[in-house]
FIPAKE-722920 format. One record per residue (C-alpha): residue in one letter; z, y, x. Coordinates in Angstrom, 1 decimal, decimal comma. Example, Ala and Ser with C-alpha at 12.3 -4.5 7.8 and 13.67 -1.06 7.14 Angstrom:
FIPAKE-722920
atom r=A | pz=7,8 | py=-4,5 | px=12,3
atom r=S | pz=7,1 | py=-1,1 | px=13,7
END
This chain:
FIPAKE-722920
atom r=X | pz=104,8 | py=101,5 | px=101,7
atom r=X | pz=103,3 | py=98,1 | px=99,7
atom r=X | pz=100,2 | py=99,4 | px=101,6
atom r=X | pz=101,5 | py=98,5 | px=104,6
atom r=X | pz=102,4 | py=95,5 | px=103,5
atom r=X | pz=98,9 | py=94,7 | px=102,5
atom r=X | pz=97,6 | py=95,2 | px=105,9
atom r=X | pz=99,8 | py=93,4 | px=107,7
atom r=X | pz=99,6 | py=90,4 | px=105,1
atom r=X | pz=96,3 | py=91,1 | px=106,3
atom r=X | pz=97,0 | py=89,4 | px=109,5
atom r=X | pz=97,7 | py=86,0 | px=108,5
atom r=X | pz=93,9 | py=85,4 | px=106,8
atom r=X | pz=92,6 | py=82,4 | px=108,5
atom r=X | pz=95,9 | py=82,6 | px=110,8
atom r=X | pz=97,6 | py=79,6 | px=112,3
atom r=X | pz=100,8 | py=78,5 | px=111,2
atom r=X | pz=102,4 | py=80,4 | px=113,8
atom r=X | pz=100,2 | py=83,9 | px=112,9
atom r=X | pz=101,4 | py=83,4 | px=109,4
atom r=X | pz=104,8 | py=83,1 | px=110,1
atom r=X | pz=104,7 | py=85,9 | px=112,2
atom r=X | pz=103,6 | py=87,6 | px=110,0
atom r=X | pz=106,2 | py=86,8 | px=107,4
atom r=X | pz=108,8 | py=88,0 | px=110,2
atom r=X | pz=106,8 | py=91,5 | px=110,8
atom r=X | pz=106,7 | py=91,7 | px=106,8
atom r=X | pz=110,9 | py=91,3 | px=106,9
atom r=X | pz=111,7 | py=93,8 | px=109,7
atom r=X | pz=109,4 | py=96,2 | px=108,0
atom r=X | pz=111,3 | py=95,3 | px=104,5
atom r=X | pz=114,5 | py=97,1 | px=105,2
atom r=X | pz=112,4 | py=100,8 | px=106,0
atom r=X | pz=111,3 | py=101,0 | px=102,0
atom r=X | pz=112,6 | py=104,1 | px=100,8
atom r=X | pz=115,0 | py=102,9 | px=97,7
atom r=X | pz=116,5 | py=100,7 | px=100,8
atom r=X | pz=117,1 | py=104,1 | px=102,8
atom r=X | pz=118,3 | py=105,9 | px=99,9
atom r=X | pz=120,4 | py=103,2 | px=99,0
atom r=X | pz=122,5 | py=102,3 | px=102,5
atom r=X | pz=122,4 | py=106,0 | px=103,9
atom r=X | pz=124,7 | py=106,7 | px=101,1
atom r=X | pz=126,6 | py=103,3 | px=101,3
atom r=X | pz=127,6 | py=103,5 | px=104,6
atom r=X | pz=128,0 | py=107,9 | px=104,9
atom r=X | pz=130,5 | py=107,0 | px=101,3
atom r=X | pz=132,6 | py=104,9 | px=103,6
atom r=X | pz=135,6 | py=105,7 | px=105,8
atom r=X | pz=135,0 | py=103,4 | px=108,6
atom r=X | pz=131,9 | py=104,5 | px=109,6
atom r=X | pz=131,7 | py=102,8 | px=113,1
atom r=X | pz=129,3 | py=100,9 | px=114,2
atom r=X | pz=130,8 | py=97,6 | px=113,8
atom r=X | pz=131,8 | py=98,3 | px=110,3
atom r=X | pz=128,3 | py=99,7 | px=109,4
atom r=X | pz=126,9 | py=96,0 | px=110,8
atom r=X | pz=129,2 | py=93,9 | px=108,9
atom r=X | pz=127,7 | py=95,9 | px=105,9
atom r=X | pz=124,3 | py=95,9 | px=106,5
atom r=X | pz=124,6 | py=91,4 | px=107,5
atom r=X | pz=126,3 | py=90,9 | px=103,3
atom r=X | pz=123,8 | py=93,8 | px=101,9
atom r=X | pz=121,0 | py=91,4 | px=103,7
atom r=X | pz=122,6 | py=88,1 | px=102,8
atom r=X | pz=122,7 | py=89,1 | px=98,9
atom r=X | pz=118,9 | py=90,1 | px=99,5
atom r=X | pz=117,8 | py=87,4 | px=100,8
atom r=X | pz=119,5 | py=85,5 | px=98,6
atom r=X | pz=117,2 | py=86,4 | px=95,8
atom r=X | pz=114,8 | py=86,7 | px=97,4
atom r=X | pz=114,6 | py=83,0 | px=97,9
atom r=X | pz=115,9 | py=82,8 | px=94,2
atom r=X | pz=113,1 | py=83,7 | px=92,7
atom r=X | pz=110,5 | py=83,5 | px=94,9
atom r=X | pz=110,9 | py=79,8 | px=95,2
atom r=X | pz=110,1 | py=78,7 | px=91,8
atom r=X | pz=107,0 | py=81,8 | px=92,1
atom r=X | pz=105,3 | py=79,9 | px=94,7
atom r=X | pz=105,9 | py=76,3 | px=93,6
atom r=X | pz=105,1 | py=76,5 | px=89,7
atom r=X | pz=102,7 | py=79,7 | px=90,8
atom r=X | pz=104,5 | py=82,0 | px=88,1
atom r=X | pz=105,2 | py=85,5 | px=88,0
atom r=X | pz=108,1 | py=87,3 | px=86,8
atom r=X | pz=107,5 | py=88,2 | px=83,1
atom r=X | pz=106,4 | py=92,3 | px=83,0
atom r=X | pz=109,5 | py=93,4 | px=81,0
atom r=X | pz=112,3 | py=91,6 | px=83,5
atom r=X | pz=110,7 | py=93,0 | px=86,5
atom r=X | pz=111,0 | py=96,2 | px=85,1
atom r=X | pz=114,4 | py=95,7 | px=83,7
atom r=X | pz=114,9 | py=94,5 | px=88,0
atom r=X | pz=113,4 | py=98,1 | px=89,4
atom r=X | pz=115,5 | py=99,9 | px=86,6
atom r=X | pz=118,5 | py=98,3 | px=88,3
atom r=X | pz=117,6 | py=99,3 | px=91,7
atom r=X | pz=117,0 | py=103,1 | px=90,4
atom r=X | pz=120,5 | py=103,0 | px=88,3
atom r=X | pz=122,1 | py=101,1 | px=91,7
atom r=X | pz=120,9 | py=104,3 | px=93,9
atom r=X | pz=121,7 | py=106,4 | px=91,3
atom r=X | pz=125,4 | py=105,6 | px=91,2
atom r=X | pz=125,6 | py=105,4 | px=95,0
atom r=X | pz=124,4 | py=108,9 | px=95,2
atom r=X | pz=126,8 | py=110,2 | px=92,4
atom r=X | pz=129,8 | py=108,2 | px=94,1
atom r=X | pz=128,9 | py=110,2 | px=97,4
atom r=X | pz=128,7 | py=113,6 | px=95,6
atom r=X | pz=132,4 | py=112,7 | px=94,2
atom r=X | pz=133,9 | py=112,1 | px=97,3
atom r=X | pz=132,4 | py=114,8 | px=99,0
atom r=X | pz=133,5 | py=117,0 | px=96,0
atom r=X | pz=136,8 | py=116,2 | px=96,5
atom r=X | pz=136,9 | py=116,6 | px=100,8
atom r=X | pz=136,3 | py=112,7 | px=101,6
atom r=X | pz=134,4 | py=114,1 | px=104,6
atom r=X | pz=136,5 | py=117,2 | px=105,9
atom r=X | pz=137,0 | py=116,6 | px=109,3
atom r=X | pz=140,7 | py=116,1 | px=110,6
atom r=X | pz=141,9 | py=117,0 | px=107,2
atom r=X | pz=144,8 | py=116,1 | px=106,4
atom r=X | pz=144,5 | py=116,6 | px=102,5
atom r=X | pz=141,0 | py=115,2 | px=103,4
atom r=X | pz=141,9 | py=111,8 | px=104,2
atom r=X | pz=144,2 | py=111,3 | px=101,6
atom r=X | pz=141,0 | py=111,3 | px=99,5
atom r=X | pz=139,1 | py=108,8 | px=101,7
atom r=X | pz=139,3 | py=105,3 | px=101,1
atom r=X | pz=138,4 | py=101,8 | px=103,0
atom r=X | pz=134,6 | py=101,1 | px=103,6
atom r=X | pz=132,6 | py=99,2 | px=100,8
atom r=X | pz=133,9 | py=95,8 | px=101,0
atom r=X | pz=131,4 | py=92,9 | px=102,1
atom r=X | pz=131,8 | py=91,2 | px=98,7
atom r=X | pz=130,1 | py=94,7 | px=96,9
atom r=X | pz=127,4 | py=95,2 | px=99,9
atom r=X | pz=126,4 | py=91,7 | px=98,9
atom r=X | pz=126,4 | py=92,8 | px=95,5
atom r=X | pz=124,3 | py=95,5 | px=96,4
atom r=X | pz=121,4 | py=93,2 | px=97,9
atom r=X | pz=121,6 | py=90,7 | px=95,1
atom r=X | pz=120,1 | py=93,5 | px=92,8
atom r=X | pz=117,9 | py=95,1 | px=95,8
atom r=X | pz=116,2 | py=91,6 | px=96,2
atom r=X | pz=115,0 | py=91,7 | px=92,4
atom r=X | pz=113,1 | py=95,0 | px=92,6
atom r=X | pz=111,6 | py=97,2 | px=95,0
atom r=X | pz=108,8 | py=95,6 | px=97,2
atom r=X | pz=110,6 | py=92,5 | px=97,7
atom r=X | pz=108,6 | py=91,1 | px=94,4
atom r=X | pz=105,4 | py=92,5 | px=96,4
atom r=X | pz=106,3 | py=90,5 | px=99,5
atom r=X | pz=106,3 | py=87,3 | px=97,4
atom r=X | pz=103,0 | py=88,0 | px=95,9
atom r=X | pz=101,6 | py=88,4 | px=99,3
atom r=X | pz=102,9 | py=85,2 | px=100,8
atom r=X | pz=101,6 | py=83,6 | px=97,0
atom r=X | pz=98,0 | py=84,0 | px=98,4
atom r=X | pz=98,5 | py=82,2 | px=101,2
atom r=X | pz=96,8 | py=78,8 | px=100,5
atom r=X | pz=99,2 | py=76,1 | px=101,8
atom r=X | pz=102,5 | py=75,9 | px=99,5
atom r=X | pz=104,4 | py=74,5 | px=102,5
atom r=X | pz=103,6 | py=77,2 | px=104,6
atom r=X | pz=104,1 | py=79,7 | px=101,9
atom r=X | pz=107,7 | py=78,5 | px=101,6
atom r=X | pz=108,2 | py=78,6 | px=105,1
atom r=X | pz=106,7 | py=81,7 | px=105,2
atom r=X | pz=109,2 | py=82,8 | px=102,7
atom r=X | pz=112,2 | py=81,5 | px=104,6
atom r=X | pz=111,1 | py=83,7 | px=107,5
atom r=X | pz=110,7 | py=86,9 | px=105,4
atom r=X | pz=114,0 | py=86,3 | px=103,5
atom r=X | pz=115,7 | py=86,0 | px=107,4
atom r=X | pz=113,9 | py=88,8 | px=108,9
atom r=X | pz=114,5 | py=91,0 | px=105,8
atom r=X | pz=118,1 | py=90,5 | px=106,2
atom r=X | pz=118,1 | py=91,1 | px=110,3
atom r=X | pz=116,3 | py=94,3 | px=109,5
atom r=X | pz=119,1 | py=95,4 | px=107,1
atom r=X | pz=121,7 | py=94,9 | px=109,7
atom r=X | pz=119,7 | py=96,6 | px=112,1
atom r=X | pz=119,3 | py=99,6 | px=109,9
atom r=X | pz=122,8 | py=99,9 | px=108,9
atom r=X | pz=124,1 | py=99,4 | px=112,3
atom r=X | pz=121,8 | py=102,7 | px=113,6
atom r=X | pz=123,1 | py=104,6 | px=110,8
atom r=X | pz=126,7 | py=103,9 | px=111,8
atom r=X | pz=126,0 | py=104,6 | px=115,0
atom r=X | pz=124,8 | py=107,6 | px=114,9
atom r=X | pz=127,5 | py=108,6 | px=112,2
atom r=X | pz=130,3 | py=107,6 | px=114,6
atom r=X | pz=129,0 | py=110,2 | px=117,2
atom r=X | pz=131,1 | py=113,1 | px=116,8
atom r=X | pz=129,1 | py=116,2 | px=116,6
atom r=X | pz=127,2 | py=114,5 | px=113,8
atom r=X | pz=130,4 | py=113,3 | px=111,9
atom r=X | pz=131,6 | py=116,7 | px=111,9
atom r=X | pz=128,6 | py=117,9 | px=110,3
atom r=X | pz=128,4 | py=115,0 | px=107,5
atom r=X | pz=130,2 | py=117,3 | px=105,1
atom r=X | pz=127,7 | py=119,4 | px=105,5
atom r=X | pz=125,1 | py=116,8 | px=105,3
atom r=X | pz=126,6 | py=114,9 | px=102,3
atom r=X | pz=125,2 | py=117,0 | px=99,2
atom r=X | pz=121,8 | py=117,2 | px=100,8
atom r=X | pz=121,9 | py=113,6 | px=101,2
atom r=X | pz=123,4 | py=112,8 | px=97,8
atom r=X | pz=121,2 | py=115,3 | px=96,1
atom r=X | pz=117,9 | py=114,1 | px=98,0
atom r=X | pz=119,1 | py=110,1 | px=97,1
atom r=X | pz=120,1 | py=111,2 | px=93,0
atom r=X | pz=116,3 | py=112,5 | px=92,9
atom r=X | pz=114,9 | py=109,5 | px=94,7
atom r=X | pz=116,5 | py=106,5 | px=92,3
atom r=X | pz=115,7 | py=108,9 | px=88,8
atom r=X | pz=111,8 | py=109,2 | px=90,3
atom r=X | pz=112,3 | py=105,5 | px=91,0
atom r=X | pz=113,5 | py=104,9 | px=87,4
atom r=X | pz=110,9 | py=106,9 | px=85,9
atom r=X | pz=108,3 | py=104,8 | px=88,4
atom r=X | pz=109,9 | py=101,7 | px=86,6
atom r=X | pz=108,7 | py=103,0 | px=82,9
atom r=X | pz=105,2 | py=103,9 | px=84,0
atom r=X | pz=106,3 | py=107,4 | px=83,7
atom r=X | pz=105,5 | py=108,3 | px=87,9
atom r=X | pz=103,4 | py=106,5 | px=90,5
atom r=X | pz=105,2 | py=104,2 | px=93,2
atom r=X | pz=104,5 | py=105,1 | px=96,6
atom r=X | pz=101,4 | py=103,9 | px=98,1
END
């Protein structure tokens, strides 16, 4: 989707300080729709055992928070010393973000190995364990926010020729990209806490697993030069 993001970077040429830092917010809500960050919370949040609404929220506001965090991290000193991130670390950060999907899709296939989502199962639930706690969500964003097209969102709001504005700018997409997040993960919890569709998750849970495993070794192999990134 980094072509999206190019067009509605797009926007903001010869924008006011408002168009550009709505912009910025447009770029942040669009953020959390990337697919490693679908791959990546559809399995966090189907893994847990409190998949309500509420508890999906809570996850998605830390995963954001640890996002946004480094976001701002490193795209601070980007747009004030107008560096880049060396070749070989930014590739050692989307290897990280393919091994983090990777694992979250294995852990899934585990639990769904061993009945974590059989329905009013007794022997079931003994398997099934408290939702991811805030502290690893956050976790989880802290290594989102140093690959995937986060680094493309800071090279966008690079170009922008004010440095002031650019930092506000990146204020605004670091907020917006964790409000998306939330957003995200609350819909997926929701729709996991309706009934019907709960009961069908163990169905569900090796196709998603599966689908999410291919996704973050493609991703890895993206990483190396070794397949294209989406477009």
């Amino acid at each position: 989707m980094f072509g999206l993001d190019d067009w509605i970077a797009g926007l903001s040429q010869g924008g006011s300080f408002a168009v550009v830092v709505l912009v910025a917010a447009l770029l942040g809500l669009r953020h959390a729709t990337d697919p490693d960050h679908i791959a990546a919370v559809s399995t966090l949040v189907a893994s847990g055992r409190e998949r309500a609404t509420g508890a999906a929220a809570r996850l998605g506001a830390w995963w954001g928070a640890g996002h946004a965090l480094t976001l701002l991290v490193f795209g601070v000193p980007i747009l004030l010393a107008d560096r880049f991130l060396p070749d070989a670390l930014q590739r050692g950060a989307e290897t990280g973000v393919a091994a983090l999907i990777v694992f979250l899709a294995v852990r899934l296939l585990v639990r769904w190995h061993h009945g974590a989502f059989a329905l009013g199962d007794a022997a079931g639930d003994s398997h099934r364990h408290p939702v991811r706690s805030p502290l690893g969500a956050f976790g989880i964003g802290l290594v989102h926010g140093m690959g995937g097209s986060a680094g493309v969102g800071v090279l966008l709001l690079a170009a922008i020729p004010s440095q002031e504005l650019a930092l506000v700018a990146l204020v605004v997409l670091a907020v917006f990209t964790a409000v998306s997040m939330t957003i995200v993960t609350t819909g997926f919890g929701a729709v996991l806490s309706v009934r019907p569709v709960a009961g069908s998750l163990a169905a569900a849970a090796p196709v998603l697993g599966t689908t999410s495993l291919a996704f973050g070794l493609w991703y890895a192999a993206a990483a190396w030069s070794l397949a294209p990134y989406p477009v």
